[in-house]
Backbone bond lengths (Angstrom), bond angles and torsions (degrees), N, CA, C in turn:
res aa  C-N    CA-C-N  psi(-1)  N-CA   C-N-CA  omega(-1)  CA-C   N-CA-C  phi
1 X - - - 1.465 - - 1.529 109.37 -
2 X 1.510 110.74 145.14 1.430 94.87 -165.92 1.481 111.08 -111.93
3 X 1.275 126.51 168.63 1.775 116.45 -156.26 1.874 91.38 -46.25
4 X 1.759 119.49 -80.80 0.962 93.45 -161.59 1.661 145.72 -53.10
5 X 1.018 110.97 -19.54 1.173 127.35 172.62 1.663 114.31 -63.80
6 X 1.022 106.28 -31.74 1.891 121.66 162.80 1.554 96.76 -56.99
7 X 1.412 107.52 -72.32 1.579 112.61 -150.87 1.430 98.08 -69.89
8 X 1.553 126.03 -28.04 1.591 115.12 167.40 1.281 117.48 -67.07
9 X 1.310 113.13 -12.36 2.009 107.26 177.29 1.470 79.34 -101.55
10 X 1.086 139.13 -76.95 1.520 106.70 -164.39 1.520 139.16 -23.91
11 X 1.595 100.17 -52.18 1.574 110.18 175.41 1.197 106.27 -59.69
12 X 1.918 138.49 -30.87 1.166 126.09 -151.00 1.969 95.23 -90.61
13 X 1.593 94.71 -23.09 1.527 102.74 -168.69 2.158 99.83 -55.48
14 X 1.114 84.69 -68.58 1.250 100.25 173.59 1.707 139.42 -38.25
15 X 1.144 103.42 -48.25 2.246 127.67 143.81 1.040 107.40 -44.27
16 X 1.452 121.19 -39.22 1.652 121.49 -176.30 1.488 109.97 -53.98
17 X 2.046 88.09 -73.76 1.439 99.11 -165.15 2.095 120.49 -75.40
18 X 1.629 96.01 58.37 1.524 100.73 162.05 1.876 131.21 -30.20
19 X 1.515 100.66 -36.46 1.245 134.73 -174.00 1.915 86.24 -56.23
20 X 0.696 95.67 -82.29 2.040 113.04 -159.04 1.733 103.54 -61.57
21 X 1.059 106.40 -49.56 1.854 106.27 170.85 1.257 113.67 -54.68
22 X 1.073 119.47 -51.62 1.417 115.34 -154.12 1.589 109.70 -86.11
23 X 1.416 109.24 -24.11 1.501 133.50 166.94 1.516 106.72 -52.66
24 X 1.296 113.28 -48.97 1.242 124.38 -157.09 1.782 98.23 -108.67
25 X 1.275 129.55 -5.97 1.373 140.23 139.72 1.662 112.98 -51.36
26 X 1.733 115.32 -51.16 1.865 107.78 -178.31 1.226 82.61 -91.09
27 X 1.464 148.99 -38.79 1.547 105.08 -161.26 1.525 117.94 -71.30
28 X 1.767 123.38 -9.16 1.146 119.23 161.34 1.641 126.76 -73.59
29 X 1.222 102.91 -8.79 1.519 131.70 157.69 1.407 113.62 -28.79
30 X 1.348 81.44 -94.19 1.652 128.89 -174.58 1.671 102.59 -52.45
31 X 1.427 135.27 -80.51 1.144 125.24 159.11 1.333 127.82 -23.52
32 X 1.151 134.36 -55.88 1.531 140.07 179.47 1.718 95.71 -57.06
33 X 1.267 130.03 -61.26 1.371 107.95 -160.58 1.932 92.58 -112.30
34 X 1.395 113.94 52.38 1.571 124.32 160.08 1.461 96.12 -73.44
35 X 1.419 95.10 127.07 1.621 116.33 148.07 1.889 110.89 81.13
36 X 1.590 106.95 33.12 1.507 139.18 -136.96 1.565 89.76 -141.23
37 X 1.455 101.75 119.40 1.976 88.67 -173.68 1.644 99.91 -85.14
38 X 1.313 133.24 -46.75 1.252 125.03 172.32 1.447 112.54 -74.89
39 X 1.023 148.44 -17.96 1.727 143.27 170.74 1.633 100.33 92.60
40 X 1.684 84.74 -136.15 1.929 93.97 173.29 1.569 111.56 -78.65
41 X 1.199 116.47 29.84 1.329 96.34 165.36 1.785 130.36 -111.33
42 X 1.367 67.62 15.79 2.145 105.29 169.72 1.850 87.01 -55.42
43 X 1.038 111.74 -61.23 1.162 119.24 -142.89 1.941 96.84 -69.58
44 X 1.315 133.64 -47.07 1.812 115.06 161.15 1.041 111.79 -66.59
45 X 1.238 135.06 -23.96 1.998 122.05 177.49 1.551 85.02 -66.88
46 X 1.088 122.94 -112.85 1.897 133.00 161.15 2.054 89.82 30.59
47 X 1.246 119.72 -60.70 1.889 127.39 -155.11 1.512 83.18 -86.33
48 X 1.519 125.30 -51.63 1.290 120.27 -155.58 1.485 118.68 -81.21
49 X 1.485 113.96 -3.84 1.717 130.65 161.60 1.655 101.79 -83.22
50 X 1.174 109.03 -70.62 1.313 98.19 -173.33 1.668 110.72 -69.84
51 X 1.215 136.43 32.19 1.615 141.67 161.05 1.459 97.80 -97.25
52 X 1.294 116.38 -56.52 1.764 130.28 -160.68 1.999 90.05 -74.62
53 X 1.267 112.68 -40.66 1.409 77.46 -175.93 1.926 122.76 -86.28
54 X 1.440 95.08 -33.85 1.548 109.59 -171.73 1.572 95.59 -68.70
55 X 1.855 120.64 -16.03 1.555 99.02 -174.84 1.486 108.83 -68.13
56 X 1.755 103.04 -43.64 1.735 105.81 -154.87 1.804 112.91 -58.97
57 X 1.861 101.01 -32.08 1.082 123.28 179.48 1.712 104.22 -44.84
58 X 1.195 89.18 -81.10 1.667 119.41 -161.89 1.955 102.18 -37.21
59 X 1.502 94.28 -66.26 1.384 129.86 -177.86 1.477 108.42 -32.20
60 X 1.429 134.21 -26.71 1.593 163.69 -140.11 1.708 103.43 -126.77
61 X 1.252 111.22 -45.40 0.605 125.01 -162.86 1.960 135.78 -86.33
62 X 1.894 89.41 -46.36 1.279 124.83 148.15 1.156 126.54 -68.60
63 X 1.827 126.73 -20.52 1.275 125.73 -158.80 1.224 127.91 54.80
64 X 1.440 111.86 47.08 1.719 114.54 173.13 1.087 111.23 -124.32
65 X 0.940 125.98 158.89 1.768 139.93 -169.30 1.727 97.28 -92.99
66 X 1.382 91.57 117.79 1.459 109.50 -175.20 1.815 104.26 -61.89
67 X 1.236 122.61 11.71 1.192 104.30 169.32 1.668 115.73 -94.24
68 X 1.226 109.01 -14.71 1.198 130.82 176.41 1.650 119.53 -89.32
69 X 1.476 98.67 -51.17 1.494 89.81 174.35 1.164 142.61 -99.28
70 X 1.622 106.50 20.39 1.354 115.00 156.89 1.394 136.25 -85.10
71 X 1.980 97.08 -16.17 1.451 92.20 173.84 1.784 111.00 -94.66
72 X 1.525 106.56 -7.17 1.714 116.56 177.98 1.776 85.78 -67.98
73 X 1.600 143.59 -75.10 1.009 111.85 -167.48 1.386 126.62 -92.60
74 X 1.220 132.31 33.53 0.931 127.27 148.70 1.462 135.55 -76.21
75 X 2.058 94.09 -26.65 1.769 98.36 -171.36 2.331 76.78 -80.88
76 X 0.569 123.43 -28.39 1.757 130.65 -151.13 1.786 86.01 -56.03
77 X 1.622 98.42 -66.35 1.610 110.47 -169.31 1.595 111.89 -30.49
78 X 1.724 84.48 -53.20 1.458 85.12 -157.41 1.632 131.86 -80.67
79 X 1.637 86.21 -10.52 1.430 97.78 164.65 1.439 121.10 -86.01
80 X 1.273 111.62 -5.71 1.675 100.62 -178.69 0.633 82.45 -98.39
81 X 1.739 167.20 -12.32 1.659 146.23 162.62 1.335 102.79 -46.53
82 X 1.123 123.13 -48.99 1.415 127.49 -162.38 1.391 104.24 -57.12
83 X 1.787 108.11 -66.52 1.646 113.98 179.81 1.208 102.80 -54.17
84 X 1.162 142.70 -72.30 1.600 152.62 -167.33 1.370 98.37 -36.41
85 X 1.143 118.50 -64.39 1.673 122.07 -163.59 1.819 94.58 -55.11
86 X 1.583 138.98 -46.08 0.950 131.71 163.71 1.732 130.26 -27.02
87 X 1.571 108.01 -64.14 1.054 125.70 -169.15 1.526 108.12 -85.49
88 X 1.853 117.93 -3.24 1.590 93.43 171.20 1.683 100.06 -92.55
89 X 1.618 85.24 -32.51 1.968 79.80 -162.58 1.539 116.42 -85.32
90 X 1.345 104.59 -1.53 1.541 104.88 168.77 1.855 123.86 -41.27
91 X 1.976 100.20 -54.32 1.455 111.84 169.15 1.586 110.08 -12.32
92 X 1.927 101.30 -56.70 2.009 88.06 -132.71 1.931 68.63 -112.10
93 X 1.337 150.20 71.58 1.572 125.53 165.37 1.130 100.66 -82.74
94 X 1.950 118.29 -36.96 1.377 110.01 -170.93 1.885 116.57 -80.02
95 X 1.770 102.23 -26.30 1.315 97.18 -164.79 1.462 92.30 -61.83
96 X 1.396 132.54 -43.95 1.215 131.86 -131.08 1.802 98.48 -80.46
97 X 1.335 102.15 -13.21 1.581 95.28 -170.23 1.607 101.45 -111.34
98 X 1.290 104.22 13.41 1.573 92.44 -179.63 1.667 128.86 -40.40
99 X 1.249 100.15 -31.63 1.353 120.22 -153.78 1.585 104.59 -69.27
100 X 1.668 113.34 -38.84 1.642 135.56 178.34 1.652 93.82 -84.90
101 X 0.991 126.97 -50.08 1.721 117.62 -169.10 1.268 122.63 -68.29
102 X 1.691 113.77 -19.82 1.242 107.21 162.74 1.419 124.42 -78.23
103 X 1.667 120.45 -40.02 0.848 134.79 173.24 1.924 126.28 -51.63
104 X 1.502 97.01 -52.90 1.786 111.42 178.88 1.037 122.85 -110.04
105 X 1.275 125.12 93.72 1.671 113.81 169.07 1.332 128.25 -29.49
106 X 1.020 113.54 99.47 1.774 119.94 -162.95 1.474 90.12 -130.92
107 X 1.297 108.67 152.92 1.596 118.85 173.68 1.623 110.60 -69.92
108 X 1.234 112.67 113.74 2.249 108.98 -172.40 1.870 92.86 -51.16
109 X 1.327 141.99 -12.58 1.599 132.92 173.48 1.412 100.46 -82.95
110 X 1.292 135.08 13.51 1.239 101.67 -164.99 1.800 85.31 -119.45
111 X 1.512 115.77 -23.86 1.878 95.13 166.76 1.380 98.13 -89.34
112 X 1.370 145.36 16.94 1.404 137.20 140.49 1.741 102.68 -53.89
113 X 0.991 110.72 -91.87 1.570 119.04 156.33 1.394 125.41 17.50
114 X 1.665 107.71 -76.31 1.156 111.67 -178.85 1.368 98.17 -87.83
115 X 1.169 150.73 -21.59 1.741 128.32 148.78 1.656 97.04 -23.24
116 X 1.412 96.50 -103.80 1.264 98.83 -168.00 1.816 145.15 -12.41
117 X 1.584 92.72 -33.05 1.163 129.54 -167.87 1.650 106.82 -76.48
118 X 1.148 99.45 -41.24 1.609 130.30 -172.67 1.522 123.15 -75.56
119 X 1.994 91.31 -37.49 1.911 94.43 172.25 1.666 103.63 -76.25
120 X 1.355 112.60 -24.46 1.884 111.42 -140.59 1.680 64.75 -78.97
121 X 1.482 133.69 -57.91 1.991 104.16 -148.05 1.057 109.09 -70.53
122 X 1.595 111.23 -23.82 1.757 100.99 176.22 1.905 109.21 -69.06
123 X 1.235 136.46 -46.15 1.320 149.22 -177.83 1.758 90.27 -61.41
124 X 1.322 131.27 -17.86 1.984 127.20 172.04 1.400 90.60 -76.38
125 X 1.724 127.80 -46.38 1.226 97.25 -142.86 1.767 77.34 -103.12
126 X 1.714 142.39 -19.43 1.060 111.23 -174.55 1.931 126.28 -58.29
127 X 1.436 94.03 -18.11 1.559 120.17 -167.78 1.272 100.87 -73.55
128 X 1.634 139.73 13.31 1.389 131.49 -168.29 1.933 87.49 -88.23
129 X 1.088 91.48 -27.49 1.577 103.71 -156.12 2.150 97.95 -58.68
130 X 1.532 102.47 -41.61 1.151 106.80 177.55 1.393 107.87 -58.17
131 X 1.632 113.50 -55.07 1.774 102.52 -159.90 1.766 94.75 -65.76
132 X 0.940 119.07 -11.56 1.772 108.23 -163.84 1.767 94.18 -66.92
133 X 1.599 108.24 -62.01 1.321 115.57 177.75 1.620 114.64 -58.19
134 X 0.885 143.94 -20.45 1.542 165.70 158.50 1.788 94.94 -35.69
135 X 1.241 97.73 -84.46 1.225 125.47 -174.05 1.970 112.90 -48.64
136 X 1.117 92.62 -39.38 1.570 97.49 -166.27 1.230 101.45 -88.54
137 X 1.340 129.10 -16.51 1.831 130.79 -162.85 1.849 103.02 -107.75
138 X 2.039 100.45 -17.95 1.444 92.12 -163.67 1.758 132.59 90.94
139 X 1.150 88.04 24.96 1.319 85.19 173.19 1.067 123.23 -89.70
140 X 1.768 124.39 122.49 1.419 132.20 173.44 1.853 120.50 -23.21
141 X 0.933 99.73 100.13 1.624 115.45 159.24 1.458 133.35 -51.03
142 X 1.091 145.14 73.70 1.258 121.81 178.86 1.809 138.07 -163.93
143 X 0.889 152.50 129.14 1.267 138.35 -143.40 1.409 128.99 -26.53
144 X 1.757 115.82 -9.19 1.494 124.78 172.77 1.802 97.76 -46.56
145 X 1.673 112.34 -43.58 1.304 118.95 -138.14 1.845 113.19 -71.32
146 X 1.827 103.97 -18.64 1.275 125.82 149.16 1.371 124.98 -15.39
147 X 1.582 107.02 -53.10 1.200 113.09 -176.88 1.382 121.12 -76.44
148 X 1.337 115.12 -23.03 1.714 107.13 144.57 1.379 105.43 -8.82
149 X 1.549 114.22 -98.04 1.275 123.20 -169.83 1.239 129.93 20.35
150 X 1.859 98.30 -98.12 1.710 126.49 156.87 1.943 104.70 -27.63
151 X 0.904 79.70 -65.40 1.932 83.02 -170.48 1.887 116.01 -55.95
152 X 1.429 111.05 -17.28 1.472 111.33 173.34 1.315 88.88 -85.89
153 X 1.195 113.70 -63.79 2.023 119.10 -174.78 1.530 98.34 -18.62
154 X 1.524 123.97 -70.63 1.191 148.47 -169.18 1.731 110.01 -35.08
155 X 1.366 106.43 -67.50 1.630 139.23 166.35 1.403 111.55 -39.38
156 X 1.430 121.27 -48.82 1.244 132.36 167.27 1.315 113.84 -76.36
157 X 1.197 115.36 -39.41 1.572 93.86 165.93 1.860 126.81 -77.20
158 X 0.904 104.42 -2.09 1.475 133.20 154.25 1.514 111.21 -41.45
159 X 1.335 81.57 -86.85 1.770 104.91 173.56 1.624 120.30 -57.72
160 X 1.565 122.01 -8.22 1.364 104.46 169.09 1.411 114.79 -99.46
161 X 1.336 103.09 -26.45 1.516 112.29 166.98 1.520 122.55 -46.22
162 X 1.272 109.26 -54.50 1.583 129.85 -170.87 1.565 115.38 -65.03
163 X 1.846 87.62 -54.61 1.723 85.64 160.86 1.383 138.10 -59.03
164 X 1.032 104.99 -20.41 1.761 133.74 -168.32 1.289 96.49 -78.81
165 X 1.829 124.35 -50.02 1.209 115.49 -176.08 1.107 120.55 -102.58
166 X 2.123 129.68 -2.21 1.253 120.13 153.78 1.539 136.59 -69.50
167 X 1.944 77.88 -24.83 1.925 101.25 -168.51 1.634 113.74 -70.67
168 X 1.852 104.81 -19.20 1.759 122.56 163.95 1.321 108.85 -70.40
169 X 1.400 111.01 -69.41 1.747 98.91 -168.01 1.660 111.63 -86.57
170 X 1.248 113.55 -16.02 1.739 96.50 160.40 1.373 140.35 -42.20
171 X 1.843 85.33 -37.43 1.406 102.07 -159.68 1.864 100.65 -79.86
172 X 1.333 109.08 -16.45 1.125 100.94 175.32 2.095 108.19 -97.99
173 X 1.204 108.99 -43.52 1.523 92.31 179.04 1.598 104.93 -113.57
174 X 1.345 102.55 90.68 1.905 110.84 171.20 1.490 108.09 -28.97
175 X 1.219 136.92 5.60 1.842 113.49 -157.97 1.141 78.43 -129.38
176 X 1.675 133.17 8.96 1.779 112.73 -178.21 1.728 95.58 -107.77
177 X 1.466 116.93 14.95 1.360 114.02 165.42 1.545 116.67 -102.46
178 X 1.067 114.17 -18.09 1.670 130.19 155.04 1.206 96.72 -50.04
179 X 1.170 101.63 -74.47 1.450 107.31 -175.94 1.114 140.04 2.27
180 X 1.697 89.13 -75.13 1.466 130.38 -161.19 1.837 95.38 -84.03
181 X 1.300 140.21 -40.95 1.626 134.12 143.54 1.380 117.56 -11.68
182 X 0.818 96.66 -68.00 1.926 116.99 179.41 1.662 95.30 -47.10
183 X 1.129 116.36 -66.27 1.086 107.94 -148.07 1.724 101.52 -75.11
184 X 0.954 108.44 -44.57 1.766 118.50 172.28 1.420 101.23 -26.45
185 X 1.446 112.63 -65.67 1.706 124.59 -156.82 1.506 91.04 -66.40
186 X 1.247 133.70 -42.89 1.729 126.33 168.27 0.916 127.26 -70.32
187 X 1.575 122.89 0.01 1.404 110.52 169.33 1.544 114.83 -112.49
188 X 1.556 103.72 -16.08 2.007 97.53 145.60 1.047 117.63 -42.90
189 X 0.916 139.48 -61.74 1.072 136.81 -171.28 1.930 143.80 -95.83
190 X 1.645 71.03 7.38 1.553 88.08 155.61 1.755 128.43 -119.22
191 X 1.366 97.44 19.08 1.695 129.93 -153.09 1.584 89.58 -129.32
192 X 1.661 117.93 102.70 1.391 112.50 150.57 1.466 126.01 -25.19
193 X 1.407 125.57 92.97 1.278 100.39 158.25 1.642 107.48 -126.67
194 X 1.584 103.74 -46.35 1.726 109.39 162.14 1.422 143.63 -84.31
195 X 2.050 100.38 29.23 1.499 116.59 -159.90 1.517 82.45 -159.40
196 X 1.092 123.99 159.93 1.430 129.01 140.57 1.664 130.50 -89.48
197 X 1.057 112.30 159.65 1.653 131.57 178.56 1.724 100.42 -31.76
198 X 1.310 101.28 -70.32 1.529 114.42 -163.28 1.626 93.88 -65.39
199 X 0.662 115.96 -24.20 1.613 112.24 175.39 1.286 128.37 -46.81
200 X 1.448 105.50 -33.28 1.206 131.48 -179.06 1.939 132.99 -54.60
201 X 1.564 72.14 -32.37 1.876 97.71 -175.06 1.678 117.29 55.98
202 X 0.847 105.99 -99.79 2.141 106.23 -169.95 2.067 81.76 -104.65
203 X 0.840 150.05 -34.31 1.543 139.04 150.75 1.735 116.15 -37.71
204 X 1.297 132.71 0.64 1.566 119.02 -153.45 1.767 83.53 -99.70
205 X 0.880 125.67 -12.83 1.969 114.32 148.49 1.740 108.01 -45.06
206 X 1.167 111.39 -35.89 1.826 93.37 -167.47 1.559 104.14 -64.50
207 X 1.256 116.53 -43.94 1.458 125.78 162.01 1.276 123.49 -48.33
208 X 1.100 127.35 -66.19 1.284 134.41 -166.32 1.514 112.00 -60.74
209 X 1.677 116.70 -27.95 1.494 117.16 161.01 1.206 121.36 -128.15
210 X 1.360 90.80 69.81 1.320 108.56 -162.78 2.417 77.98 -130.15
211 X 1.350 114.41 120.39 1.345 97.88 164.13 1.421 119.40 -108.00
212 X 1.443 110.00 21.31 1.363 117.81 156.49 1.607 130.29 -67.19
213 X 1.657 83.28 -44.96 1.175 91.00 175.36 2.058 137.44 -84.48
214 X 1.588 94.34 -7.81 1.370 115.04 169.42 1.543 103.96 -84.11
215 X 1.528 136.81 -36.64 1.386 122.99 165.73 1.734 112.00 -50.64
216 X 0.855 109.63 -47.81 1.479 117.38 -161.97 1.606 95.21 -85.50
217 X 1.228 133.12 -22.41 2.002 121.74 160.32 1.490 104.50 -52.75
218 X 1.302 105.64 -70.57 1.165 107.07 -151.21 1.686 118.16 -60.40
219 X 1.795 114.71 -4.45 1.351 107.01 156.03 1.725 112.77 -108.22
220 X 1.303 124.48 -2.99 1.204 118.62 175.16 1.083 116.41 -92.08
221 X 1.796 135.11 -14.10 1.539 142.10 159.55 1.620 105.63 -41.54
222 X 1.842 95.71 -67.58 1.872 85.77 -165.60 1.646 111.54 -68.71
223 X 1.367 100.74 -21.09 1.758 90.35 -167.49 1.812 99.10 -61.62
224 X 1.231 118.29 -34.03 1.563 107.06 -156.26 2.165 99.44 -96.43
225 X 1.566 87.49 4.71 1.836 95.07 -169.02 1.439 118.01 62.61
226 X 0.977 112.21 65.75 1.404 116.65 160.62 1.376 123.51 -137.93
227 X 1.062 130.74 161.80 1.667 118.39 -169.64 1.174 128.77 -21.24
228 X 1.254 107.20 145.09 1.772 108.98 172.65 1.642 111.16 -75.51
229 X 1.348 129.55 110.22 1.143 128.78 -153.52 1.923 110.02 -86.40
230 X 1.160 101.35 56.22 2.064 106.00 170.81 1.373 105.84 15.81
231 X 1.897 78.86 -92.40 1.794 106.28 -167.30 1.328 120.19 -29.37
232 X 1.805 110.15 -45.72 1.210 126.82 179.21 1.583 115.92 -68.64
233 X 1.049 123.36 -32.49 1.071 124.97 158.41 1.725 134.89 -75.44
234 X 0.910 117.56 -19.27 1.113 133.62 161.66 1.959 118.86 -67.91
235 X 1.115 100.16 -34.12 1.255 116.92 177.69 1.518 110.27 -73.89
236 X 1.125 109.16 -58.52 1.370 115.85 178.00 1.571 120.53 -71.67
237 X 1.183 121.29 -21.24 1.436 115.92 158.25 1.677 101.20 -78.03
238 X 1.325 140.14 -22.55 1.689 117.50 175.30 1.564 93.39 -79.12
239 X 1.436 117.09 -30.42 1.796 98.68 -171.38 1.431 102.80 -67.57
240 X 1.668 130.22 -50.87 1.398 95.71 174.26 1.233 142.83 -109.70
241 X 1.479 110.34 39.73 1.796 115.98 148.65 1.208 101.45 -89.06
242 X 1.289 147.82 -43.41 1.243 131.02 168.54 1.963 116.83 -44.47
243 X 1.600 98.51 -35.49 1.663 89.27 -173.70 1.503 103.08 -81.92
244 X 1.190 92.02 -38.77 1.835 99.37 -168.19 1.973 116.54 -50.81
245 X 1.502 91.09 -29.81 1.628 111.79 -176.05 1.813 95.08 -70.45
246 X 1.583 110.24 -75.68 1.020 103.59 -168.72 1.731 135.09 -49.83
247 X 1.783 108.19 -29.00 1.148 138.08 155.78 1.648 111.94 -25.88
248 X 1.517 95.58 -72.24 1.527 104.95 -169.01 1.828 115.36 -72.54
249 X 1.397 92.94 -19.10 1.621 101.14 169.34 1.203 105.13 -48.78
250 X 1.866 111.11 -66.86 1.059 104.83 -155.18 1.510 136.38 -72.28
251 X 1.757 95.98 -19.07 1.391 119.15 175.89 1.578 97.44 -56.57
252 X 1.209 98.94 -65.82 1.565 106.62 -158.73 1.759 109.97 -54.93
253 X 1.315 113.82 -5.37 1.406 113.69 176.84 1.414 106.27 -105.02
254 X 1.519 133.70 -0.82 1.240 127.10 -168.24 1.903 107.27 -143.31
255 X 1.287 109.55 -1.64 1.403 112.78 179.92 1.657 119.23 -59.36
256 X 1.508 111.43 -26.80 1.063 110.83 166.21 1.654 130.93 -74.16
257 X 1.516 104.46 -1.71 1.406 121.03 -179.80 1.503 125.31 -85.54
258 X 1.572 93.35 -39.14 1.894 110.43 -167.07 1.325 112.45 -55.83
259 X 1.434 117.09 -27.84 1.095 117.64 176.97 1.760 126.64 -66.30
260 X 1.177 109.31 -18.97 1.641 128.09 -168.43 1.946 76.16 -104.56
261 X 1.089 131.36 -73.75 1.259 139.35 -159.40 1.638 99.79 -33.80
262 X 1.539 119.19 -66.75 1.620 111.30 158.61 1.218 131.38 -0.67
């Protein structure tokens, strides 16, 4: 059997067993906020301090009418938790499970999986923080907002790719998850989330090829109702067949390794 053809029954092994990921997605849940009187909902109080303070700031600052730009960064926040939470914990998916992968033959996609699995419920419950501000500022309601959906789908497939291809070469050189920190904290802030696009002036290139920032349009357009953003979408389906391709390359050339790599 030849690598790829391995790493395509692996990934498919793993898609299968929904049952065991996603299980093992709440029990990382549940542990993290054990013995916690509110649980994960640390995590919108935690979004909804830093909204109330960075809005009044920002809001003053940018010249926007805080009725507007509290719900622009609130949907912003909460979606770069989502991406962010991808790109820190991608580094360690394999170190962290060494302990089960030696022990159980489990498909190596399926604690890709429950990564993934693991940011999206925390990014359900960090997102309460959005509808609260949603709600209180008035923002139009209405079946546009559906299209969320597709666009988290999208994000997540983002995030299995990425993990797939940090959780390979991390596992072999620990200092490319440092790395990968660094680079996160620079692309907040080179990623509309507490400014807008046009803001940018003769800079609105850093955005525009920027495909951080086209994952995160195409779910912050419908939430706030405003155009369905094409371009942005278009972009982000070449960013991840391009990642998803290179991803599975690399797996599929090193899957027989991770196990010694442990």
């Amino acid at each position: 059997m030849t690598n790829l053809s391995s790493a395509a029954k692996d990934m498919a092994g793993g898609i299968r067993r929904v049952d065991i990921w996603m299980s093992l997605a709440w029990l990382d849940i549940k542990l993290r906020y054990r013995r916690t009187v509110i649980g994960p909902f640390w995590l919108p109080l935690t979004s909804v301090i830093s909204i109330a303070m960075m809005g009044f700031v920002y809001s003053q600052l940018l010249q926007m009418k805080v009725a507007e730009y509290f719900p622009y960064l609130a949907c912003g926040l909460a979606l770069w938790s989502l991406i962010a939470s991808f790109a820190n914990d991608a580094p360690t998916v394999f170190v962290s499970a060494a302990h089960v992968a030696q022990q159980t033959p489990l498909p190596f996609s399926l604690y890709v999986l429950r990564r993934v699995a693991n940011a999206v419920i925390q990014f359900l419950h960090t997102s309460v923080s959005f509808w609260a501000v949603a709600l209180y500022f008035g923002v139009p309601f209405g079946l546009h907002m559906l299209l969320v959906i597709p666009g988290v789908a999208m994000v997540s497939v983002y995030g299995f790719w990425l993990t797939l291809l940090l959780g390979t070469v991390c596992l072999r050189y620990r200092d490319a998850g440092q790395a990968m920190m660094v680079l996160t904290q620079l692309f907040f802030f080179m990623t509309p989330i507490f400014y807008r696009v046009d803001q940018l002036g003769d800079l609105r290139w850093i955005a525009e090829y920027n495909p951080v920032y086209h994952l995160l349009e195409i779910c912050r357009a419908p939430l706030l109702g405003e155009p369905v953003p094409w371009a942005s979408w278009r972009a982000a389906c070449l960013f991840n067949l391009a990642g998803g391709l290179v991803a599975f390359w690399v797996f599929a050339r090193y899957r027989k390794r991770l196990a010694y790599w442990m």
